[in-house]
N, CA, C and O atoms as a GROMACS GRO file, in nm:
protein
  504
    1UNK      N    1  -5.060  -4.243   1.222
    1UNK     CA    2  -5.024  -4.322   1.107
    1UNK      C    3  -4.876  -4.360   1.116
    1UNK      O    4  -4.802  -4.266   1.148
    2UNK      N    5  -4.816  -4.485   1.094
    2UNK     CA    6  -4.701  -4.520   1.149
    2UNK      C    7  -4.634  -4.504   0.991
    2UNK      O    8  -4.709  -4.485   0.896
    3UNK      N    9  -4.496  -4.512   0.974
    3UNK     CA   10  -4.425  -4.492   0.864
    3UNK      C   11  -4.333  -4.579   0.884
    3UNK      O   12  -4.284  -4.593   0.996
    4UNK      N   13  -4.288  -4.666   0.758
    4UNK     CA   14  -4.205  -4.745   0.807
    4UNK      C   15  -4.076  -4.726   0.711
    4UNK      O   16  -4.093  -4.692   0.593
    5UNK      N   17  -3.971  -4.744   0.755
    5UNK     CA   18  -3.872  -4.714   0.656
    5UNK      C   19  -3.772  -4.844   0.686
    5UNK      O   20  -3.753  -4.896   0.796
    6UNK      N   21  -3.710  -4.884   0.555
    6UNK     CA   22  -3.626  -4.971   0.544
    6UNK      C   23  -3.489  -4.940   0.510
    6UNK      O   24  -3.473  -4.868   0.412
    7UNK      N   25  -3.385  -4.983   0.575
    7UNK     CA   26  -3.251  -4.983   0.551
    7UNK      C   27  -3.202  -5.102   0.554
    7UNK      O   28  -3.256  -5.209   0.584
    8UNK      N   29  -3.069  -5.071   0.513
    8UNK     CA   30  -2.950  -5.189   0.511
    8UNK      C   31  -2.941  -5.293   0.340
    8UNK      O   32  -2.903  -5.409   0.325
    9UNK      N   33  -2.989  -5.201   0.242
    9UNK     CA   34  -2.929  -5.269   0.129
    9UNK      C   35  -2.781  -5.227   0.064
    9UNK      O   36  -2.681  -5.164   0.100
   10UNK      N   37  -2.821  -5.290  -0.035
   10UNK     CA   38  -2.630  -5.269  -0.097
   10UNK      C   39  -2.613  -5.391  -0.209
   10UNK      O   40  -2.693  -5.477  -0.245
   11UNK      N   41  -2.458  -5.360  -0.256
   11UNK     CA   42  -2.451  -5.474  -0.327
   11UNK      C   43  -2.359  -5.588  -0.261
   11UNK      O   44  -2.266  -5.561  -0.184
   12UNK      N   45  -2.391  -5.716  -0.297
   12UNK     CA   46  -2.300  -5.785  -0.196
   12UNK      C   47  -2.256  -5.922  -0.334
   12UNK      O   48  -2.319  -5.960  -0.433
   13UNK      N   49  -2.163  -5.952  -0.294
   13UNK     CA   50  -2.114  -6.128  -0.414
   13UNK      C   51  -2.228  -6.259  -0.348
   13UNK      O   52  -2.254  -6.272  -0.228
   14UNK      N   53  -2.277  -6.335  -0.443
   14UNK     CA   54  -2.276  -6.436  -0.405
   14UNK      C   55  -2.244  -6.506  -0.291
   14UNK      O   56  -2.124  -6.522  -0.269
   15UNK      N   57  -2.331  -6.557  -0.206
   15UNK     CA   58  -2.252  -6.618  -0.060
   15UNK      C   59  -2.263  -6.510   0.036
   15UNK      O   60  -2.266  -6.536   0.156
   16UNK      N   61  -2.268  -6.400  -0.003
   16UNK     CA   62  -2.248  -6.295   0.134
   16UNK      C   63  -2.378  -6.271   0.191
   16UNK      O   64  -2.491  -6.290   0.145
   17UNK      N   65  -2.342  -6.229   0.290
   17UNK     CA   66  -2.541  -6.157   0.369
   17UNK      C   67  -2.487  -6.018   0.350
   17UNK      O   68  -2.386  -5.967   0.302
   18UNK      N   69  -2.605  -5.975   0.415
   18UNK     CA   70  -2.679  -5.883   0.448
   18UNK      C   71  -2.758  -5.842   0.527
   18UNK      O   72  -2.830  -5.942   0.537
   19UNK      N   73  -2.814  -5.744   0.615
   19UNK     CA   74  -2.888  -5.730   0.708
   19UNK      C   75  -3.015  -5.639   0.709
   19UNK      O   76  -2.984  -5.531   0.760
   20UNK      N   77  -3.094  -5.641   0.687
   20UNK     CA   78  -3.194  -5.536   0.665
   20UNK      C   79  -3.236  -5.473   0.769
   20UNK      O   80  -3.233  -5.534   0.876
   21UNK      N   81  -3.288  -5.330   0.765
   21UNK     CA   82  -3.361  -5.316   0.895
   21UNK      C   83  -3.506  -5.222   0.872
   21UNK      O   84  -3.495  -5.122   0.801
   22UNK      N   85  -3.634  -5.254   0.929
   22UNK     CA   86  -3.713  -5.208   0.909
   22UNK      C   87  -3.754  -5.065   0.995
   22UNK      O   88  -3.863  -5.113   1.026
   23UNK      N   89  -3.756  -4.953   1.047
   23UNK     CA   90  -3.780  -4.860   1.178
   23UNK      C   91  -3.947  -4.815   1.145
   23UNK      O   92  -4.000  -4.794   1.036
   24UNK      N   93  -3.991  -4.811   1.248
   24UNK     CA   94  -4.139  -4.764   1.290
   24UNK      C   95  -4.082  -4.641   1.315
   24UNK      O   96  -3.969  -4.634   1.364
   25UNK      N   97  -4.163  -4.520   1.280
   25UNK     CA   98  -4.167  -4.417   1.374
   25UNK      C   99  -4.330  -4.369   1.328
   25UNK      O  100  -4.398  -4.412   1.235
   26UNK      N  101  -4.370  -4.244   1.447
   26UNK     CA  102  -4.549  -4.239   1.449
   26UNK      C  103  -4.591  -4.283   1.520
   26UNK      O  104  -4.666  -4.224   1.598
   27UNK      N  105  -4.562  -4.422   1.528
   27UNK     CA  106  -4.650  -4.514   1.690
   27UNK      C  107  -4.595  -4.663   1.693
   27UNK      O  108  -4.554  -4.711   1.588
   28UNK      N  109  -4.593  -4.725   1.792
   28UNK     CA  110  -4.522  -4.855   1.822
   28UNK      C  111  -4.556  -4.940   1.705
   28UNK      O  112  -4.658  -4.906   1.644
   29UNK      N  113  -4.494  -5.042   1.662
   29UNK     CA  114  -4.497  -5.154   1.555
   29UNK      C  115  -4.523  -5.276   1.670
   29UNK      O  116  -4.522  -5.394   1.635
   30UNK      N  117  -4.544  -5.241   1.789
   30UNK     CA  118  -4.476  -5.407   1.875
   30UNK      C  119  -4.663  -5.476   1.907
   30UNK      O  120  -4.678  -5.579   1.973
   31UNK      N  121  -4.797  -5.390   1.840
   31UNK     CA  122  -4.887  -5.408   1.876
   31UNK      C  123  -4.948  -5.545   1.716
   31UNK      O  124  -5.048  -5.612   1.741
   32UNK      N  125  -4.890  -5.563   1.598
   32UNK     CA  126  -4.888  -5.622   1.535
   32UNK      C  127  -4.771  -5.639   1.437
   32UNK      O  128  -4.675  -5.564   1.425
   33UNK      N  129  -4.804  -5.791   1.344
   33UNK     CA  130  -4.751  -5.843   1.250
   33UNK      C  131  -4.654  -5.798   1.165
   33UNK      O  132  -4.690  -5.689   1.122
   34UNK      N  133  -4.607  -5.812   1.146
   34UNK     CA  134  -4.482  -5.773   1.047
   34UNK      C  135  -4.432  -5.836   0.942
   34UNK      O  136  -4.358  -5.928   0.977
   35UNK      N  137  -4.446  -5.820   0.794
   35UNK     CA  138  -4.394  -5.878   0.696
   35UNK      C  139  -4.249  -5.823   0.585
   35UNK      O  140  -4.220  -5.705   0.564
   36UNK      N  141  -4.191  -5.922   0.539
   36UNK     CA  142  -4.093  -5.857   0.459
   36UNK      C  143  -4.147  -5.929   0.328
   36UNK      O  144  -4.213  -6.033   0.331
   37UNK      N  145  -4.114  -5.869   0.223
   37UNK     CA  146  -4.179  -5.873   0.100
   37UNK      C  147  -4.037  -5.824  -0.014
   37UNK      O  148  -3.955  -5.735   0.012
   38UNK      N  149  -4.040  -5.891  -0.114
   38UNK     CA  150  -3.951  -5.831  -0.246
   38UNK      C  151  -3.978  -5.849  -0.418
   38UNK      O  152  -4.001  -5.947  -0.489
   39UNK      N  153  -3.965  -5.725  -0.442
   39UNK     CA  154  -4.022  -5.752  -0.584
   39UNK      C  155  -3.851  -5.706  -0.709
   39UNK      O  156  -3.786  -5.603  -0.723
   40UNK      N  157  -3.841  -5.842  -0.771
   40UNK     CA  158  -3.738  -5.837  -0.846
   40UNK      C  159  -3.795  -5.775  -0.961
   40UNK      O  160  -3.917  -5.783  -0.977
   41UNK      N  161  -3.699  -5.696  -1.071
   41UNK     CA  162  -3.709  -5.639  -1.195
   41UNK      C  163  -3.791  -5.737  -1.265
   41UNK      O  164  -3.755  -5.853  -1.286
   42UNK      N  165  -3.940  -5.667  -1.312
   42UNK     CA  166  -3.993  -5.733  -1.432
   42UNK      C  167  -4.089  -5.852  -1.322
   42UNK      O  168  -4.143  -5.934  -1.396
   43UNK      N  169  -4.116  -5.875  -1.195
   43UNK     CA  170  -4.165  -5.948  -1.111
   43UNK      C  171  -4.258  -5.960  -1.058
   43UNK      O  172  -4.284  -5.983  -1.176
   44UNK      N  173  -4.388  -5.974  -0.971
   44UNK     CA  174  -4.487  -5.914  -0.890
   44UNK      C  175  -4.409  -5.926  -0.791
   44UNK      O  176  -4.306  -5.992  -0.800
   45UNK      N  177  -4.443  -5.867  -0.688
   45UNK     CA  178  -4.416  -5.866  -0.515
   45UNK      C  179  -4.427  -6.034  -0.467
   45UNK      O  180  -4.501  -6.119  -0.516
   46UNK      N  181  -4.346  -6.048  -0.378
   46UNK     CA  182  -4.364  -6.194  -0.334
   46UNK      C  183  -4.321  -6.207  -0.196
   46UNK      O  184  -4.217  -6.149  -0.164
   47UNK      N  185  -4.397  -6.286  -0.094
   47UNK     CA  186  -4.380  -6.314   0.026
   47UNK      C  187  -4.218  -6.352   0.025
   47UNK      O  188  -4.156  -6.419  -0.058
   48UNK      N  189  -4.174  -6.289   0.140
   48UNK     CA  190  -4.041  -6.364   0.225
   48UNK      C  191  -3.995  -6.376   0.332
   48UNK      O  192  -3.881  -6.413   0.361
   49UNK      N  193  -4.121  -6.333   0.434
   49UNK     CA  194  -4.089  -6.373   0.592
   49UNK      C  195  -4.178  -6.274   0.615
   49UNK      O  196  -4.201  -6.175   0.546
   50UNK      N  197  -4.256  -6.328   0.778
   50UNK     CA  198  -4.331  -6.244   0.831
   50UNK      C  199  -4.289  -6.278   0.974
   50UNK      O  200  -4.200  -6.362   0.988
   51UNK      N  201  -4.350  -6.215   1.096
   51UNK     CA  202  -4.349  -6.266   1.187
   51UNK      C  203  -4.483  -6.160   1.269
   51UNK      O  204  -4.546  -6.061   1.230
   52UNK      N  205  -4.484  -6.264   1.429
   52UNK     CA  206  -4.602  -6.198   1.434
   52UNK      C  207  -4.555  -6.101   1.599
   52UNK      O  208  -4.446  -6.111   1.654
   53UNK      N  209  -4.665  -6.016   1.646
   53UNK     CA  210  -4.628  -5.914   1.737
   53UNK      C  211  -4.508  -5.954   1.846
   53UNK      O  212  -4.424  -5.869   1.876
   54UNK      N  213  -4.503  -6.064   1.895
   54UNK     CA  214  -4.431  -6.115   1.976
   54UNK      C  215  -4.272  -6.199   1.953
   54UNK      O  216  -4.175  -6.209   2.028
   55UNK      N  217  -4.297  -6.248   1.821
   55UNK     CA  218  -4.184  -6.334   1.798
   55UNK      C  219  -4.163  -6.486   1.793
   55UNK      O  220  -4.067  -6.555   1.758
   56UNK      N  221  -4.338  -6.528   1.857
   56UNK     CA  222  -4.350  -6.664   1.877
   56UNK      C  223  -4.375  -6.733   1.727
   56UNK      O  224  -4.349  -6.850   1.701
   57UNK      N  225  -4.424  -6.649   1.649
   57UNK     CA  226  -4.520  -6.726   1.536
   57UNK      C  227  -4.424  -6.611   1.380
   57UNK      O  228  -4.449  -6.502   1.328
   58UNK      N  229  -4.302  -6.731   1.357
   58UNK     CA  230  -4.228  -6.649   1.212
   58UNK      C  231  -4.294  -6.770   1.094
   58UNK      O  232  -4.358  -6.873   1.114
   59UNK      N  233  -4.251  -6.711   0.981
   59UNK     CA  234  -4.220  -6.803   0.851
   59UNK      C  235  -4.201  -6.743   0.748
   59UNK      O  236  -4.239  -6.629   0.721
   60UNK      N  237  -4.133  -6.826   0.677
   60UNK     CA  238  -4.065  -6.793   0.565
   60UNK      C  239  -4.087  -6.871   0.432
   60UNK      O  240  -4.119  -6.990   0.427
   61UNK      N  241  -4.066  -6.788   0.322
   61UNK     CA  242  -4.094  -6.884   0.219
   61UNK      C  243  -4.018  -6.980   0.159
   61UNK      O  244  -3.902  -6.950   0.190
   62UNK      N  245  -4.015  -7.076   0.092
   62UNK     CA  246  -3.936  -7.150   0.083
   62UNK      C  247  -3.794  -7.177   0.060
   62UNK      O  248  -3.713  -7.263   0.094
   63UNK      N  249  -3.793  -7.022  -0.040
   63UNK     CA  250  -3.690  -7.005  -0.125
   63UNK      C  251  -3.588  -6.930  -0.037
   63UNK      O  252  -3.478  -6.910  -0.089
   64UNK      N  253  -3.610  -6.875   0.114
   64UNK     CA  254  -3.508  -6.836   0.132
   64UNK      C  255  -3.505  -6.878   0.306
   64UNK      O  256  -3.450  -6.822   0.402
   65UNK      N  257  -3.609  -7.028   0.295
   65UNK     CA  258  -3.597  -7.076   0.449
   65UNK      C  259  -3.458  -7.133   0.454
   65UNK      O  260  -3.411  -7.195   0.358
   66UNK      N  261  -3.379  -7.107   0.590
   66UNK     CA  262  -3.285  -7.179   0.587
   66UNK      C  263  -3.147  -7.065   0.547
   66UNK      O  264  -3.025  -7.076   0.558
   67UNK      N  265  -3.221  -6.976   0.506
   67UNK     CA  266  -3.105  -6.841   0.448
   67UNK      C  267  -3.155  -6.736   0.544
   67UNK      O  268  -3.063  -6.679   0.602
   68UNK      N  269  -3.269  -6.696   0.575
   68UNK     CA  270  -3.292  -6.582   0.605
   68UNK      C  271  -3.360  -6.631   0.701
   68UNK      O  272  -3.414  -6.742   0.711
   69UNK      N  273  -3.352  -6.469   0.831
   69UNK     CA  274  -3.382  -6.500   0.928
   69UNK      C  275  -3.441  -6.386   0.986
   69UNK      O  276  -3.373  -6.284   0.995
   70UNK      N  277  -3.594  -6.385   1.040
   70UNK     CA  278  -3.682  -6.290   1.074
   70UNK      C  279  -3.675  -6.222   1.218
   70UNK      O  280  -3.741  -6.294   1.294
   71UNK      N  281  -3.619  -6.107   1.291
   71UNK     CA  282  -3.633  -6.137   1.422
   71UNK      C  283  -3.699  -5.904   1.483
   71UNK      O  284  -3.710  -5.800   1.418
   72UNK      N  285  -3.718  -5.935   1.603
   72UNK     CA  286  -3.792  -5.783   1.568
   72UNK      C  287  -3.701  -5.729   1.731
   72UNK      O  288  -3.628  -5.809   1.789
   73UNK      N  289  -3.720  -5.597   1.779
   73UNK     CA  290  -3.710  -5.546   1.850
   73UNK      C  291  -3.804  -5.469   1.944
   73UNK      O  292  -3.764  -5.371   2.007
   74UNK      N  293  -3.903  -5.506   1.950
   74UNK     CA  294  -4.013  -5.430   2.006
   74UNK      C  295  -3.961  -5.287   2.099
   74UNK      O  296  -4.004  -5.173   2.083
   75UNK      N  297  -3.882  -5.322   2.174
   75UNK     CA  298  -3.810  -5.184   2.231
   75UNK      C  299  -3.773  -5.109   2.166
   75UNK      O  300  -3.798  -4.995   2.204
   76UNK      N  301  -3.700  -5.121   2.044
   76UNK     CA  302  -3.637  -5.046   1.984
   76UNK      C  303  -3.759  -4.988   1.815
   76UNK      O  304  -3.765  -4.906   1.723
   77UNK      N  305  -3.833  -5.109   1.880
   77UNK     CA  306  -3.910  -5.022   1.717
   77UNK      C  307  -3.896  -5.073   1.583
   77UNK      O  308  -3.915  -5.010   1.479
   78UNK      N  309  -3.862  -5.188   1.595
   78UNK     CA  310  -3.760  -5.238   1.476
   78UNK      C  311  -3.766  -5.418   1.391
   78UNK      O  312  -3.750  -5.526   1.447
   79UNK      N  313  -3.791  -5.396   1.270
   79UNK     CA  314  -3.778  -5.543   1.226
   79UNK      C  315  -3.657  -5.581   1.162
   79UNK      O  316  -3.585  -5.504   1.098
   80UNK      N  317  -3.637  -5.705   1.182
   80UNK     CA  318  -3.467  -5.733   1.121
   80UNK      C  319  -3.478  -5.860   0.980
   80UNK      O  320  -3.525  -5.974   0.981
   81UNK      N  321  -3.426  -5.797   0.889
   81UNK     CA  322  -3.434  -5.934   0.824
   81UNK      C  323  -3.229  -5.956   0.804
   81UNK      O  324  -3.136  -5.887   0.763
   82UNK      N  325  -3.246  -6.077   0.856
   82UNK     CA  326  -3.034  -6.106   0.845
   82UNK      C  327  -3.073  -6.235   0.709
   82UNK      O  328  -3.150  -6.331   0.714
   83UNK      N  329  -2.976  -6.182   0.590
   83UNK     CA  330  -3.005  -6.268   0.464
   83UNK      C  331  -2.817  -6.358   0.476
   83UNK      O  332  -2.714  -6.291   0.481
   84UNK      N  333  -2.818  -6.445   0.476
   84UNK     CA  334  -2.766  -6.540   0.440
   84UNK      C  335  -2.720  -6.616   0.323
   84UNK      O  336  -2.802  -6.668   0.248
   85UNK      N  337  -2.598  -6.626   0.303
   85UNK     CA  338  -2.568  -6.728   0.117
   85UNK      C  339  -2.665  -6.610   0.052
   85UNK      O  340  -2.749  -6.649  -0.029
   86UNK      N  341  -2.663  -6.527   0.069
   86UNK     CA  342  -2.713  -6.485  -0.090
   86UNK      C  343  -2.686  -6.498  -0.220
   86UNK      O  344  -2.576  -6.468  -0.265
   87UNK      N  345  -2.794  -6.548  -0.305
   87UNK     CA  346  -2.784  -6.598  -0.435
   87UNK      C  347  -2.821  -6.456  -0.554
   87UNK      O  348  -2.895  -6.361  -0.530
   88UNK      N  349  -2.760  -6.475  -0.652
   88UNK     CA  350  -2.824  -6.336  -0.770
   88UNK      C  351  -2.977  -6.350  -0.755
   88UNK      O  352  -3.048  -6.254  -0.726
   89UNK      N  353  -3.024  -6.473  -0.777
   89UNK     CA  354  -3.203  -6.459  -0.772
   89UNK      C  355  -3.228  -6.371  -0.667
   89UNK      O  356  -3.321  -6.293  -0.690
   90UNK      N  357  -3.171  -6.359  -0.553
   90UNK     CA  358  -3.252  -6.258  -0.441
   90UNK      C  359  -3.242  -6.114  -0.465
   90UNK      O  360  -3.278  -6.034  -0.379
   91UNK      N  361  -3.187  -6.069  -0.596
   91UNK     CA  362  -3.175  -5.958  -0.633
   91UNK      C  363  -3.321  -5.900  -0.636
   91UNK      O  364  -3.401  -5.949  -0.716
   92UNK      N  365  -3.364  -5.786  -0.542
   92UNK     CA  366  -3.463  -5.739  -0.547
   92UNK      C  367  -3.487  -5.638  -0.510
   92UNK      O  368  -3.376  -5.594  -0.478
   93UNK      N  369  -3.607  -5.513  -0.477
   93UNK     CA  370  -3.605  -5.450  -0.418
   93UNK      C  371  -3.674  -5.512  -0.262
   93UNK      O  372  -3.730  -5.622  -0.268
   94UNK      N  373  -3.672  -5.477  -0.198
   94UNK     CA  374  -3.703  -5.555  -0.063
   94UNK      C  375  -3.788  -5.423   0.007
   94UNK      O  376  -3.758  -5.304   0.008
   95UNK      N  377  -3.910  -5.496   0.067
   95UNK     CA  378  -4.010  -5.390   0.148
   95UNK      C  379  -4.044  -5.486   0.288
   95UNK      O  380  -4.074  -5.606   0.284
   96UNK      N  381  -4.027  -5.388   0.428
   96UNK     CA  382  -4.132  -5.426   0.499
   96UNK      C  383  -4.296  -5.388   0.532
   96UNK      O  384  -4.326  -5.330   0.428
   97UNK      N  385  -4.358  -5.388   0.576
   97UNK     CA  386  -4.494  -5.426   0.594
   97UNK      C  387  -4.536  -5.436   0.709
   97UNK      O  388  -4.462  -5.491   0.791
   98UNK      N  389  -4.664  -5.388   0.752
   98UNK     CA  390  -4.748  -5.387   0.884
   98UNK      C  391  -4.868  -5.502   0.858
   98UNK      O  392  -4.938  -5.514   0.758
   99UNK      N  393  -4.868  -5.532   0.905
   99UNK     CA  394  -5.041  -5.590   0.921
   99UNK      C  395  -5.117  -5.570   1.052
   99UNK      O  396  -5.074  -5.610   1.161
  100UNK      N  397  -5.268  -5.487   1.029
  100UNK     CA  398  -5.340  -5.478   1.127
  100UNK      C  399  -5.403  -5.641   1.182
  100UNK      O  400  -5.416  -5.664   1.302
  101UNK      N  401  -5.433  -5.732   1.086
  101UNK     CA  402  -5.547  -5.870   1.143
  101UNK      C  403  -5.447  -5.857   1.270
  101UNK      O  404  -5.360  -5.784   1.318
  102UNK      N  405  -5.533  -6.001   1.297
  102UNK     CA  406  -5.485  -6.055   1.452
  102UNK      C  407  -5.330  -6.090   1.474
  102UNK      O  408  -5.279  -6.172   1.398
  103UNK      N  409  -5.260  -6.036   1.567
  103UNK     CA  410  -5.115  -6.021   1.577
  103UNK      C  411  -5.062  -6.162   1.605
  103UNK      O  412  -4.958  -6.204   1.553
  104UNK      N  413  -5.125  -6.220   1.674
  104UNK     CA  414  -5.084  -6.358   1.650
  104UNK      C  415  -5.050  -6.375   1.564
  104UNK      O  416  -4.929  -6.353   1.550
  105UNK      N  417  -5.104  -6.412   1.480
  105UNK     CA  418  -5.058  -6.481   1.364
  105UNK      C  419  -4.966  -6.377   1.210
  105UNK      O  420  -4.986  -6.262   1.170
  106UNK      N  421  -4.893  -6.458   1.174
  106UNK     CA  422  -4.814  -6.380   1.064
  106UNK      C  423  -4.863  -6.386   0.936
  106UNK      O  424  -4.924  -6.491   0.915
  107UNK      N  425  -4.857  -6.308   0.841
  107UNK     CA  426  -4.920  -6.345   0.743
  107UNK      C  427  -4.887  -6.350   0.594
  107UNK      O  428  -4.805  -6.260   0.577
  108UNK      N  429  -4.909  -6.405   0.493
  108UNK     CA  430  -4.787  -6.425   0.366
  108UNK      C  431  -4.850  -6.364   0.256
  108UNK      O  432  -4.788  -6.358   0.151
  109UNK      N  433  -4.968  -6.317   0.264
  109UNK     CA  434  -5.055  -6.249   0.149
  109UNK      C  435  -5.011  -6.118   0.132
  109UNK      O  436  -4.979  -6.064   0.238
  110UNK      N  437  -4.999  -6.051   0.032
  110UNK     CA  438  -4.962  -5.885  -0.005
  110UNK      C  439  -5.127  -5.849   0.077
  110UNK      O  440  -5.123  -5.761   0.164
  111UNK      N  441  -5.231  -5.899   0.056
  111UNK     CA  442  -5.332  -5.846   0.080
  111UNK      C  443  -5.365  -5.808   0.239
  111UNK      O  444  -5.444  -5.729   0.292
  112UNK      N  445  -5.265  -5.904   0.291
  112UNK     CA  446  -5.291  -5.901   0.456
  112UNK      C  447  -5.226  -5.798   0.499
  112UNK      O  448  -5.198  -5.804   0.619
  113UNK      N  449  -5.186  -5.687   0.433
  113UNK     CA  450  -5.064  -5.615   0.495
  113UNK      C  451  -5.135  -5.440   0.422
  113UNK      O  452  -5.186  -5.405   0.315
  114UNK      N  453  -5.102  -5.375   0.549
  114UNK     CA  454  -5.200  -5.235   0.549
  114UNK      C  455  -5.113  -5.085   0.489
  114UNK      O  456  -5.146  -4.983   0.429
  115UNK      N  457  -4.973  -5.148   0.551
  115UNK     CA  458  -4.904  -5.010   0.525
  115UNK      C  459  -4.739  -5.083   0.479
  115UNK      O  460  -4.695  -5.186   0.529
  116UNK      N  461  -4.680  -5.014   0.390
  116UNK     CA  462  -4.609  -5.078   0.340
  116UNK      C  463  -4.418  -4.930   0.377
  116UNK      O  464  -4.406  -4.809   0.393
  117UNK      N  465  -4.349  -5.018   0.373
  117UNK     CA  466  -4.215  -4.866   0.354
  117UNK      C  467  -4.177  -4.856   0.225
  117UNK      O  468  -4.233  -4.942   0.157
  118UNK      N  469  -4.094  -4.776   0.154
  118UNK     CA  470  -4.040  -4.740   0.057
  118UNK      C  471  -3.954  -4.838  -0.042
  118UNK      O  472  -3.940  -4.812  -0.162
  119UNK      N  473  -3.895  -4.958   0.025
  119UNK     CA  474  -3.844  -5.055  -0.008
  119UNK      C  475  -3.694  -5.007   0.017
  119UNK      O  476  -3.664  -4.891   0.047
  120UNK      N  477  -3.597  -5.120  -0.001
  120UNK     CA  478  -3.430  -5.088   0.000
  120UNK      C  479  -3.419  -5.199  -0.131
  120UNK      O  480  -3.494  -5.289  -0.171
  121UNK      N  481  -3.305  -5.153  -0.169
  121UNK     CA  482  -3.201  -5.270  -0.299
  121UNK      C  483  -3.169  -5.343  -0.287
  121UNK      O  484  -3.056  -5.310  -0.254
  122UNK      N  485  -3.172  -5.468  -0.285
  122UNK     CA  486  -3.025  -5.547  -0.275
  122UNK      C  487  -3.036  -5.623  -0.409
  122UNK      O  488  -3.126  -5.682  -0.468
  123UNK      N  489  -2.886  -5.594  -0.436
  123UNK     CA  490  -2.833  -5.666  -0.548
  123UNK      C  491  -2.728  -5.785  -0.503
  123UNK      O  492  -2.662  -5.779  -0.399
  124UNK      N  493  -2.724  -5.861  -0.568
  124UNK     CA  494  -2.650  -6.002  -0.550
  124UNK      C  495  -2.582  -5.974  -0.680
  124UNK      O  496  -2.634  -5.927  -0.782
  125UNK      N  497  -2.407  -6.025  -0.649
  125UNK     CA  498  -2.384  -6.046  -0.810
  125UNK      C  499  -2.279  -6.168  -0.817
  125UNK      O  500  -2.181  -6.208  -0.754
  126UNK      N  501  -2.339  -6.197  -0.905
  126UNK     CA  502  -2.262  -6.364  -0.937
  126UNK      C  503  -2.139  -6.380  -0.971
  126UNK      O  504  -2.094  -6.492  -0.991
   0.00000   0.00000   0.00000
């Protein structure tokens, strides 16, 4: 059973990034999909980048295409989310995500995704 844990939140101003990082440990992550997910205070969970076993097949949702950027480490075990211009709306808790379906492809549904980590913070402040 793989466990996934997330680091790299904090608080940051307006405009600043941030870097997230997701770690596998238990058994390799590099055999499927990978999603990042965040649920703000008072919110449901909402897609914000996935990518798939290899690196060929990312996406992102709208709201933070163009800001954020999905990339993985298969050697190392590892998913990266690098956030960009951060705005207060991205104030959230932030989770990554496994998905068993087919690794090809990435996937944007909460439902597509099997095992989830603990989440990290990030606060934005205006």
């Amino acid at each position: 059973q793989v466990q996934l844990v997330e680091s790299g939140g904090g608080l940051v101003q307006a405009g600043g990034s941030l870097r997230l990082s997701c770690a596998g440990s238990g058994r390799t992550l590099n055999l499927y999909s990978m999603g990042w997910f965040r649920q703000a205070p008072g919110k449901g969970r909402e897609f914000v980048g996935c990518i798939n076993w290899n690196g060929g097949n990312i996406g992102y949702a709208d709201s933070v295409r163009g800001r954020f950027t999905i990339s993985r480490d298969n050697d190392a075990n590892t998913v990266t989310l690098r956030m960009n211009s951060l705005k207060a709306e991205d104030t959230a808790v932030y989770y990554c995500a496994e998905s068993r379906l087919y690794a090809a492809t990435c996937y944007r549904a909460i439902e597509d995704y099997d095992t989830w980590g603990q989440g990290t913070q990030v606060t934005v402040s205006s």
